[in-house]
mmCIF file of the N, C-alpha and C atoms, coordinates in Angstrom:
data_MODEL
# 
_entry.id   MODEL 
# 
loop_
_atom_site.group_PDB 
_atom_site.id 
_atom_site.type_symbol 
_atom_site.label_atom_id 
_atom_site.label_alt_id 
_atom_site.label_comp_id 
_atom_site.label_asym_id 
_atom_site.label_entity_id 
_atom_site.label_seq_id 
_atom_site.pdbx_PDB_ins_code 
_atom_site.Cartn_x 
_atom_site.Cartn_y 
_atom_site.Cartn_z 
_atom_site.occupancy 
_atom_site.B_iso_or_equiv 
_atom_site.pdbx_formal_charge 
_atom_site.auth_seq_id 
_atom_site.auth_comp_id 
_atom_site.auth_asym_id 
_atom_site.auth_atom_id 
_atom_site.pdbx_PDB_model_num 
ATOM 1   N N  . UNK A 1 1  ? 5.536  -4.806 -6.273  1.00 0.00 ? 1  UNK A N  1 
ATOM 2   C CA . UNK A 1 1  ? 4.866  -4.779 -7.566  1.00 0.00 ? 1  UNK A CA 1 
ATOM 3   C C  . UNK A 1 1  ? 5.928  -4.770 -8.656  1.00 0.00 ? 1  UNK A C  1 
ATOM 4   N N  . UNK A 1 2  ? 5.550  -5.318 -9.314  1.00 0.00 ? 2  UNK A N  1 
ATOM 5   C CA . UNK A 1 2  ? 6.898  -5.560 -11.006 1.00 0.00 ? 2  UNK A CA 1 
ATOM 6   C C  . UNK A 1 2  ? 6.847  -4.357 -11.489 1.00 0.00 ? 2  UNK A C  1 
ATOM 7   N N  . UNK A 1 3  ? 8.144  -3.905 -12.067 1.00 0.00 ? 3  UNK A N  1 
ATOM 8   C CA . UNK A 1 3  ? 7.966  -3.406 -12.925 1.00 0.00 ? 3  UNK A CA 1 
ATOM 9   C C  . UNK A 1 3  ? 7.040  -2.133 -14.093 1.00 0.00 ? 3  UNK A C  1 
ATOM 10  N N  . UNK A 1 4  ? 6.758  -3.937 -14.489 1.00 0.00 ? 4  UNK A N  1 
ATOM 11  C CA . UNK A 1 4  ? 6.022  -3.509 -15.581 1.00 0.00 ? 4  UNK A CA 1 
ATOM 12  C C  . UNK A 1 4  ? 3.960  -2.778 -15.288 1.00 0.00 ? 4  UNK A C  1 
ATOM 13  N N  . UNK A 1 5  ? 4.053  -3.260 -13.888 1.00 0.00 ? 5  UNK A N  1 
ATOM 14  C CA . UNK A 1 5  ? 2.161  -3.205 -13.692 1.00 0.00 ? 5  UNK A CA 1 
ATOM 15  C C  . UNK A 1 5  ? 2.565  -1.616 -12.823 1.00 0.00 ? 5  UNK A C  1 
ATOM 16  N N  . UNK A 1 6  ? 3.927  -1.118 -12.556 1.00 0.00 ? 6  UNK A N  1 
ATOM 17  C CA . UNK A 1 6  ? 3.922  -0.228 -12.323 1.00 0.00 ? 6  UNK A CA 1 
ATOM 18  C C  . UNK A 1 6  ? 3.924  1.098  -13.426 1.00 0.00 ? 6  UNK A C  1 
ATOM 19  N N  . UNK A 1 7  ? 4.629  0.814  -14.459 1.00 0.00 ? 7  UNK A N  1 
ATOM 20  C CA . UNK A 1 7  ? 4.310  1.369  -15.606 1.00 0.00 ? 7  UNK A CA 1 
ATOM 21  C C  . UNK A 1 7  ? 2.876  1.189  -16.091 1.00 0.00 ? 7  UNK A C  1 
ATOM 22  N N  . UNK A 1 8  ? 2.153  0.647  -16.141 1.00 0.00 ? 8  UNK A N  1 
ATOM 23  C CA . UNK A 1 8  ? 0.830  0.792  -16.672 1.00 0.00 ? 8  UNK A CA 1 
ATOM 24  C C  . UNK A 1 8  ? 0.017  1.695  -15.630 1.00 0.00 ? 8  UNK A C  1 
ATOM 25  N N  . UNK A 1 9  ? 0.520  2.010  -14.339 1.00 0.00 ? 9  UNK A N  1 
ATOM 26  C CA . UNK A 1 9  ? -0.521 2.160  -13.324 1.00 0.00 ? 9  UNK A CA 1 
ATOM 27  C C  . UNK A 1 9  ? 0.134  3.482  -14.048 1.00 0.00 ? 9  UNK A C  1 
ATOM 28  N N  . UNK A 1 10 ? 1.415  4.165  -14.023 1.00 0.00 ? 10 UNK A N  1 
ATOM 29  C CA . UNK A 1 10 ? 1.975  5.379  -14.161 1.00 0.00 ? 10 UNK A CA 1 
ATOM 30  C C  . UNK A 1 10 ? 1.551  5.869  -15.675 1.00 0.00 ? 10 UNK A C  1 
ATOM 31  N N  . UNK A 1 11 ? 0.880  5.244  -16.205 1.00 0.00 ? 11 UNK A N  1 
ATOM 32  C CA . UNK A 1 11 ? 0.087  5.689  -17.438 1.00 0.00 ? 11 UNK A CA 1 
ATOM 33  C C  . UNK A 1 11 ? -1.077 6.044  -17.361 1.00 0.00 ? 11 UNK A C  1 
ATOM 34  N N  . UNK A 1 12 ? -1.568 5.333  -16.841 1.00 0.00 ? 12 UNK A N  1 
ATOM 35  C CA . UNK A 1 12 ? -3.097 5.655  -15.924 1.00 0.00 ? 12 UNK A CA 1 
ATOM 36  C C  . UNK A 1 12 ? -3.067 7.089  -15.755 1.00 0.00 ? 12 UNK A C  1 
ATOM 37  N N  . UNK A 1 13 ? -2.350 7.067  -14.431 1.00 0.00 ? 13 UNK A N  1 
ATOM 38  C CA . UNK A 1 13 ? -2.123 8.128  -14.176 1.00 0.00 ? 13 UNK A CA 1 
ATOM 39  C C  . UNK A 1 13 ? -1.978 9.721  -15.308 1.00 0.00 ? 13 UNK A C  1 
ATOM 40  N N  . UNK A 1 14 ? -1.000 9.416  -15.960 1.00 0.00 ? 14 UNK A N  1 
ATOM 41  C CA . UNK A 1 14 ? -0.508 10.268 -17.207 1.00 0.00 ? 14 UNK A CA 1 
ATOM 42  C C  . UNK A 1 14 ? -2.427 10.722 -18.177 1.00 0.00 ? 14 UNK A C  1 
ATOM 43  N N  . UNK A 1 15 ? -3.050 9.299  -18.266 1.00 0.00 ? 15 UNK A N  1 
ATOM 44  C CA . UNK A 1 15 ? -4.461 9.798  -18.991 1.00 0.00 ? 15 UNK A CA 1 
ATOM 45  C C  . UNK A 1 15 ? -5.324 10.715 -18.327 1.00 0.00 ? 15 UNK A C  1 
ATOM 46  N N  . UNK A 1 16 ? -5.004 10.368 -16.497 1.00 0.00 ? 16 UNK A N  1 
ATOM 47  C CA . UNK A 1 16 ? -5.761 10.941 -15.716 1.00 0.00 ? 16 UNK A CA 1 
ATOM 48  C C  . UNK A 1 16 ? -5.209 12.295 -15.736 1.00 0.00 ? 16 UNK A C  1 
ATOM 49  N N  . UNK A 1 17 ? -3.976 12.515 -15.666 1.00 0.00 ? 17 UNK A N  1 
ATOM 50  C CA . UNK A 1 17 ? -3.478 14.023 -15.761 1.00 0.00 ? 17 UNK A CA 1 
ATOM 51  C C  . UNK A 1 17 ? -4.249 14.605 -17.115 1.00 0.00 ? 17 UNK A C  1 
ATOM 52  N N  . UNK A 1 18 ? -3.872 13.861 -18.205 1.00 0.00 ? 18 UNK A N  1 
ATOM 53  C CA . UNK A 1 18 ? -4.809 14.750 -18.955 1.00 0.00 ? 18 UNK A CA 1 
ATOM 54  C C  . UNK A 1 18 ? -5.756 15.294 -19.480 1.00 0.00 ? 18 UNK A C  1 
ATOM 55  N N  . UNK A 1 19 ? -6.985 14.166 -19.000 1.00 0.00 ? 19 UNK A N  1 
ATOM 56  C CA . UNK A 1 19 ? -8.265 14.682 -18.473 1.00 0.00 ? 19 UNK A CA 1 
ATOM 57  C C  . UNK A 1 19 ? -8.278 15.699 -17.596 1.00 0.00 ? 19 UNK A C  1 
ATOM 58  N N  . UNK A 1 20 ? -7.695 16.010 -16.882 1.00 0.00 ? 20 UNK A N  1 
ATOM 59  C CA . UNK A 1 20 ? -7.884 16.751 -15.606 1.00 0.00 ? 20 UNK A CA 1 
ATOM 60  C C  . UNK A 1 20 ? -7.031 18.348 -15.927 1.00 0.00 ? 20 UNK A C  1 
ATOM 61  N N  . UNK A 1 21 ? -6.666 18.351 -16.495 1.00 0.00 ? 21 UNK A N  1 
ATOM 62  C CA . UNK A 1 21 ? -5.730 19.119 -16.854 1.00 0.00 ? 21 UNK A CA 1 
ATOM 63  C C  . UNK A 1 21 ? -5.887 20.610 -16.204 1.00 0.00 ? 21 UNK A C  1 
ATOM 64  N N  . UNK A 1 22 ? -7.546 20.561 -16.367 1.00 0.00 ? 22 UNK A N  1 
ATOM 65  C CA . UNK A 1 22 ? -8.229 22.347 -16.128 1.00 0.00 ? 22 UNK A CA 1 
ATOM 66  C C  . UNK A 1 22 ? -8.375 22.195 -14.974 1.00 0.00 ? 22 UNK A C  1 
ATOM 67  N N  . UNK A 1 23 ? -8.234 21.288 -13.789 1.00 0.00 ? 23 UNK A N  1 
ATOM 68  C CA . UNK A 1 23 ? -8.382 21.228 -12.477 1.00 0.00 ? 23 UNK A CA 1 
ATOM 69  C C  . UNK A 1 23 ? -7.107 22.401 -11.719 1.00 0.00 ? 23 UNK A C  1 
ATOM 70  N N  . UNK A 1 24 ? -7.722 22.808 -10.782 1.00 0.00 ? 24 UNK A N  1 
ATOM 71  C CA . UNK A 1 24 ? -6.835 23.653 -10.095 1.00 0.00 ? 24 UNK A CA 1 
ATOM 72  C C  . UNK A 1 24 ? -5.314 22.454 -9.367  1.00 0.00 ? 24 UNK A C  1 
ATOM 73  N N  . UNK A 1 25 ? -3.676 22.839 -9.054  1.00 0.00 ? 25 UNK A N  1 
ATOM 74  C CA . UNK A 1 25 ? -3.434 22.258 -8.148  1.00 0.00 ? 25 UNK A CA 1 
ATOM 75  C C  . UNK A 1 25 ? -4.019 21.153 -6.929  1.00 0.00 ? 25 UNK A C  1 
ATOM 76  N N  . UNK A 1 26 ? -5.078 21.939 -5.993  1.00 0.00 ? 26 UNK A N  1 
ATOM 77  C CA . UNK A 1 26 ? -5.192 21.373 -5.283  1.00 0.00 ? 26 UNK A CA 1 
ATOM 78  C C  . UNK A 1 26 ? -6.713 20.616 -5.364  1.00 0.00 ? 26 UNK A C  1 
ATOM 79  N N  . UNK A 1 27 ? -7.344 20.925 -6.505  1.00 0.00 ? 27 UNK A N  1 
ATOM 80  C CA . UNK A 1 27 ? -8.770 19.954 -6.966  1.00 0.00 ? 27 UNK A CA 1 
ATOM 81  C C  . UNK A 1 27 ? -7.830 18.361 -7.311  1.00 0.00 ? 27 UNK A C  1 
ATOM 82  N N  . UNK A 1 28 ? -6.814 18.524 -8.146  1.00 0.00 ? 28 UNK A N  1 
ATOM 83  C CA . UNK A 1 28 ? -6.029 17.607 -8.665  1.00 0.00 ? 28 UNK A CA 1 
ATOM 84  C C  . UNK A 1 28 ? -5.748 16.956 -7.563  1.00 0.00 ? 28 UNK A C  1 
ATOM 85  N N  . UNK A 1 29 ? -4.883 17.149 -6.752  1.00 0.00 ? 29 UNK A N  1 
ATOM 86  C CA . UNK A 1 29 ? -4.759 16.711 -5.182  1.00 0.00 ? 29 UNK A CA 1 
ATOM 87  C C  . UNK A 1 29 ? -5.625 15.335 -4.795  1.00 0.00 ? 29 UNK A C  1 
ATOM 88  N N  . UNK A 1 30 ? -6.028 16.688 -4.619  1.00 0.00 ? 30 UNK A N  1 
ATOM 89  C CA . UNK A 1 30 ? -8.035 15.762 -3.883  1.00 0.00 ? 30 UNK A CA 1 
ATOM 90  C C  . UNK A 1 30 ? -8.115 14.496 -4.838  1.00 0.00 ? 30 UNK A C  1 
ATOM 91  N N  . UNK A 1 31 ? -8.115 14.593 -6.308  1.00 0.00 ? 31 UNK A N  1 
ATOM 92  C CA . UNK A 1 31 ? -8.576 13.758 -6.872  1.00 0.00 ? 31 UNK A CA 1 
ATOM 93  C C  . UNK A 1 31 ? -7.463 12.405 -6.959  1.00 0.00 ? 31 UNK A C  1 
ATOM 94  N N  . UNK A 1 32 ? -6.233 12.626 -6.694  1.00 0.00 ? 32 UNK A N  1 
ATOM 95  C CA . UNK A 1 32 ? -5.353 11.666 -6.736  1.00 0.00 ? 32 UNK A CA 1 
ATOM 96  C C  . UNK A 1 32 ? -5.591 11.075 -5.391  1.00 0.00 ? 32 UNK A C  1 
ATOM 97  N N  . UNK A 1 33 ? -5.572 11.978 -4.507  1.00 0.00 ? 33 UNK A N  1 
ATOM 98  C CA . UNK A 1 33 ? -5.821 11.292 -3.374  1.00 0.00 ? 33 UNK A CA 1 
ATOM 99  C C  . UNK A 1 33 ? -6.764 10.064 -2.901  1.00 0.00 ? 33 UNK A C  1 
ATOM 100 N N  . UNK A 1 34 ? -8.107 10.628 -3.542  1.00 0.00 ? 34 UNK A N  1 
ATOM 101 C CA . UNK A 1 34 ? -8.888 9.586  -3.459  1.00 0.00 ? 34 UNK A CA 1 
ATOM 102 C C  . UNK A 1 34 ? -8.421 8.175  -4.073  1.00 0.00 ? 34 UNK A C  1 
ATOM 103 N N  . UNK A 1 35 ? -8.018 8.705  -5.455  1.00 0.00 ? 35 UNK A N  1 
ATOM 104 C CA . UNK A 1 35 ? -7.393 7.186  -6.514  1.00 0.00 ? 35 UNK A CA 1 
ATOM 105 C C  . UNK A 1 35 ? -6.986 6.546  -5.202  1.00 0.00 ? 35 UNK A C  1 
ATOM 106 N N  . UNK A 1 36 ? -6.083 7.226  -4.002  1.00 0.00 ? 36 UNK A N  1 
ATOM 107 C CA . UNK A 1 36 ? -4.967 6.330  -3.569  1.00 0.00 ? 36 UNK A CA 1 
ATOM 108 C C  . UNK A 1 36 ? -5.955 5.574  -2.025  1.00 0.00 ? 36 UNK A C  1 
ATOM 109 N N  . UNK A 1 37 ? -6.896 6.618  -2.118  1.00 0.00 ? 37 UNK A N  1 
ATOM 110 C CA . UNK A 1 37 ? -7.905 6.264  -0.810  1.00 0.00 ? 37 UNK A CA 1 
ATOM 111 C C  . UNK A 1 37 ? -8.530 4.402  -1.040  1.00 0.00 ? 37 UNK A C  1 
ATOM 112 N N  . UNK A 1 38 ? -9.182 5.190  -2.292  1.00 0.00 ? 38 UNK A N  1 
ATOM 113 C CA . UNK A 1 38 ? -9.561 3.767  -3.057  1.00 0.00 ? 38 UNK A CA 1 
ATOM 114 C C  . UNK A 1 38 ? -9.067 2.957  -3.101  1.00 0.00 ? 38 UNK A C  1 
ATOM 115 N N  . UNK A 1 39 ? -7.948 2.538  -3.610  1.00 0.00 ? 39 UNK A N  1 
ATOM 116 C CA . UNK A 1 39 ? -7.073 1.455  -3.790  1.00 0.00 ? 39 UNK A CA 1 
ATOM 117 C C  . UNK A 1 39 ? -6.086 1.228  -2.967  1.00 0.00 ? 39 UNK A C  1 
ATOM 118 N N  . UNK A 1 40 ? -6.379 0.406  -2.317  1.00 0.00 ? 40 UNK A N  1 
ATOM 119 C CA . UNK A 1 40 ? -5.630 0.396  -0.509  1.00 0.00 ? 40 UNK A CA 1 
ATOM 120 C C  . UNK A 1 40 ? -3.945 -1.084 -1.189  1.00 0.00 ? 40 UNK A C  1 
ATOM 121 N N  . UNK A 1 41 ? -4.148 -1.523 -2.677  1.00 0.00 ? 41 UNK A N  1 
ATOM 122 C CA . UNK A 1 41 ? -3.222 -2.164 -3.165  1.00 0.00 ? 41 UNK A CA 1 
ATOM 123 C C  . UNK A 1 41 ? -1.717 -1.232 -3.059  1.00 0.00 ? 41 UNK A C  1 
ATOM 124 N N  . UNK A 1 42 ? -1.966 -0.068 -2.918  1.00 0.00 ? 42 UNK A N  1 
ATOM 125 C CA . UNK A 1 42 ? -0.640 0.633  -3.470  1.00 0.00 ? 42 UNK A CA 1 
ATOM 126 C C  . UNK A 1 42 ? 0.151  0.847  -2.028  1.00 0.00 ? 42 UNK A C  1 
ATOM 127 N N  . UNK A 1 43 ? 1.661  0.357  -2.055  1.00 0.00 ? 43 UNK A N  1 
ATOM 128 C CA . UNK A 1 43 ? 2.383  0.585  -0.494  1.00 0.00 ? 43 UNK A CA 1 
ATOM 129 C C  . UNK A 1 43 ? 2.626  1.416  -0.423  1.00 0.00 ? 43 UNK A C  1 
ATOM 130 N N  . UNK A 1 44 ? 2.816  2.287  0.876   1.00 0.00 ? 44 UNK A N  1 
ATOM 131 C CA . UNK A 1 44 ? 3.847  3.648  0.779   1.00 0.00 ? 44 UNK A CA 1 
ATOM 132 C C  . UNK A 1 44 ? 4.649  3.842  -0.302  1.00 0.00 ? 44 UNK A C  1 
ATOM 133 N N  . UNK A 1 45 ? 5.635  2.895  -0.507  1.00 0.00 ? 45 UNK A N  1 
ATOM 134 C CA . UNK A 1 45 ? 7.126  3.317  -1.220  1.00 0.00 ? 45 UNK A CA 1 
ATOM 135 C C  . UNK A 1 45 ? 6.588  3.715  -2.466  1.00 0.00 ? 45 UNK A C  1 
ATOM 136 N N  . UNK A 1 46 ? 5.309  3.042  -2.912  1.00 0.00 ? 46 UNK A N  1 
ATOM 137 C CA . UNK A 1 46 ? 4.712  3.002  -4.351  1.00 0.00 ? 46 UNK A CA 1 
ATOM 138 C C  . UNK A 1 46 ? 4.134  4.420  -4.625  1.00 0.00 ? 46 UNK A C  1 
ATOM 139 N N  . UNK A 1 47 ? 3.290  4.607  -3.279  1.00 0.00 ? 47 UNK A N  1 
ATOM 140 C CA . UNK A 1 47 ? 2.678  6.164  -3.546  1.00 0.00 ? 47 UNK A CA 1 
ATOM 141 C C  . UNK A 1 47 ? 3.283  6.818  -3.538  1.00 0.00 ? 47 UNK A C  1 
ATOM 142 N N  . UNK A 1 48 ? 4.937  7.116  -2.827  1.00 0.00 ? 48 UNK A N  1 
ATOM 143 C CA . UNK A 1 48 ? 5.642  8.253  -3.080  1.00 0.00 ? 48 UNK A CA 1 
ATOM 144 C C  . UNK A 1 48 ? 6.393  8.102  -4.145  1.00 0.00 ? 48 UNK A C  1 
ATOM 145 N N  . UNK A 1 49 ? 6.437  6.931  -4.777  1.00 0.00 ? 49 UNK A N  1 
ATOM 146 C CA . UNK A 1 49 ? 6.813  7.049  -6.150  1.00 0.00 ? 49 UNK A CA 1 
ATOM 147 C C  . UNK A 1 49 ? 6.240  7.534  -7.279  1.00 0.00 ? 49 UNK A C  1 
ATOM 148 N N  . UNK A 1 50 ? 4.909  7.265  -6.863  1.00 0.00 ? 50 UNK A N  1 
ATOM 149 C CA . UNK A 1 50 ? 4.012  7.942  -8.101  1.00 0.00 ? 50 UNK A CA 1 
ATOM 150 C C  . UNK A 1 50 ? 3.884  9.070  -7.615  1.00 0.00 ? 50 UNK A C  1 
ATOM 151 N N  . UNK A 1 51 ? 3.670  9.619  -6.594  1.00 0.00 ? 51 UNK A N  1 
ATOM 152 C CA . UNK A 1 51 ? 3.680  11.504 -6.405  1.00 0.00 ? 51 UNK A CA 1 
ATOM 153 C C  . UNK A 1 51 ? 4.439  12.297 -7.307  1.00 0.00 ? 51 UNK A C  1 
ATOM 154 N N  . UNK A 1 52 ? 6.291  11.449 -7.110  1.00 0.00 ? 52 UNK A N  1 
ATOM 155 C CA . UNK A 1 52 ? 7.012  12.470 -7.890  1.00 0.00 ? 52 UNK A CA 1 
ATOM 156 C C  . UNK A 1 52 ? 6.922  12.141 -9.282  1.00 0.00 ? 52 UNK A C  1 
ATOM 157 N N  . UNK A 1 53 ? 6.000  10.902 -9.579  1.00 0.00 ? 53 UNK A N  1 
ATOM 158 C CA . UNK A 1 53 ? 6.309  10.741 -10.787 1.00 0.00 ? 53 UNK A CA 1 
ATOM 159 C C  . UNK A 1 53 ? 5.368  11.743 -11.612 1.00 0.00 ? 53 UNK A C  1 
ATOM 160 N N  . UNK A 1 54 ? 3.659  11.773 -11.158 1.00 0.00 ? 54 UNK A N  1 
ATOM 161 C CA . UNK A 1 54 ? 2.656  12.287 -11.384 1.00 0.00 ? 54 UNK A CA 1 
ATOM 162 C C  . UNK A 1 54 ? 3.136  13.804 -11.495 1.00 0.00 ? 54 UNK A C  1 
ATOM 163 N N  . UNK A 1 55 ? 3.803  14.087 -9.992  1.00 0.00 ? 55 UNK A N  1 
ATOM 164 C CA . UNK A 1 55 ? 3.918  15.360 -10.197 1.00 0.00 ? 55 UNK A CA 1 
ATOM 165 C C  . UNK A 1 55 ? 4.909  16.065 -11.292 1.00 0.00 ? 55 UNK A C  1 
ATOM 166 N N  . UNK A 1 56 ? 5.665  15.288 -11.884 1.00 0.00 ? 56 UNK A N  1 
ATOM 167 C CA . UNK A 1 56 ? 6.339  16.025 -12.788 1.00 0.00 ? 56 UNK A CA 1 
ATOM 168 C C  . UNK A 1 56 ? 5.936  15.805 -13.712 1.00 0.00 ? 56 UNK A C  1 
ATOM 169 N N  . UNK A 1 57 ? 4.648  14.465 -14.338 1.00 0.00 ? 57 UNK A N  1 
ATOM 170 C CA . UNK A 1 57 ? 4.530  14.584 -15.437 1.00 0.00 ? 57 UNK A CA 1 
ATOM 171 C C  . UNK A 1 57 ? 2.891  15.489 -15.494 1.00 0.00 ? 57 UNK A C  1 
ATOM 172 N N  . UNK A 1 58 ? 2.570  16.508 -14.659 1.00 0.00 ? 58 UNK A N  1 
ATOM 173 C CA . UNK A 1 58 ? 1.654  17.182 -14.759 1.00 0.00 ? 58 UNK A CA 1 
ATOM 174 C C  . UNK A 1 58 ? 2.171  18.507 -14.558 1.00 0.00 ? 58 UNK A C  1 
ATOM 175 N N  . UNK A 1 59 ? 3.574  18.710 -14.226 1.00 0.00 ? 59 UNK A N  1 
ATOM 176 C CA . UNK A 1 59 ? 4.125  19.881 -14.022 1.00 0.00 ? 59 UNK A CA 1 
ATOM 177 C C  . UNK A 1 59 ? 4.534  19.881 -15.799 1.00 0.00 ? 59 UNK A C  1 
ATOM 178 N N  . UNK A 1 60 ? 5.161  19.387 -16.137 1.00 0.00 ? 60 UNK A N  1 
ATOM 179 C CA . UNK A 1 60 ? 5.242  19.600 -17.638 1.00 0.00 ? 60 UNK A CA 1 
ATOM 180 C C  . UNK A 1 60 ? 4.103  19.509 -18.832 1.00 0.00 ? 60 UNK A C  1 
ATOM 181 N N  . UNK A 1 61 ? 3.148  19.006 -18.387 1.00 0.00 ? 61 UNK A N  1 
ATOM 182 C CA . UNK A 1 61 ? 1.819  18.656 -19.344 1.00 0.00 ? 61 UNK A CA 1 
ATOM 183 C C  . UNK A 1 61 ? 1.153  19.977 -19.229 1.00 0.00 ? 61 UNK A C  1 
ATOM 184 N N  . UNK A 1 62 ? 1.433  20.865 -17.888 1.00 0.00 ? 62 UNK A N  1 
ATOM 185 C CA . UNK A 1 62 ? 0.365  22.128 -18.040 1.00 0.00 ? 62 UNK A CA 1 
ATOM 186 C C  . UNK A 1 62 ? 1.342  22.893 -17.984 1.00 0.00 ? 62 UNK A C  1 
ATOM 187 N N  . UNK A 1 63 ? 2.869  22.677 -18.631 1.00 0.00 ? 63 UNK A N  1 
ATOM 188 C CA . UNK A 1 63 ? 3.343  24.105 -19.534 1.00 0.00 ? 63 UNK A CA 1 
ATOM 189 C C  . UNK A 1 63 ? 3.345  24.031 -20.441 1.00 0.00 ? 63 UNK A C  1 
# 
């Protein structure tokens, strides 16, 4: 995937963090998970890229 459609997906993401914000840790989880259940487009290398990406930009959004 380019780039750039990876940055938009990692924004996604970022809106979805902040909707979600009041979700516990592991409600959040669940709910990314599914995103990734759903969309069978994303490769390994991609999902563990967005884990750490998600996860740090939701580790800093809920301090």
């Amino acid at each position: 995937m380019q780039e750039n459609q990876y940055e938009k997906i990692r924004i996604l993401f970022f809106k979805l963090i902040e909707e979600t914000k009041e979700l516990t840790d592991e409600e959040f989880e669940n709910v990314v998970n599914q995103v990734f259940k759903e969309n069978q487009s994303f490769t390994a290398e991609m999902k563990e890229r967005l884990v750490i990406d998600i996860a740090k930009m939701r580790k800093a959004l809920i301090k």
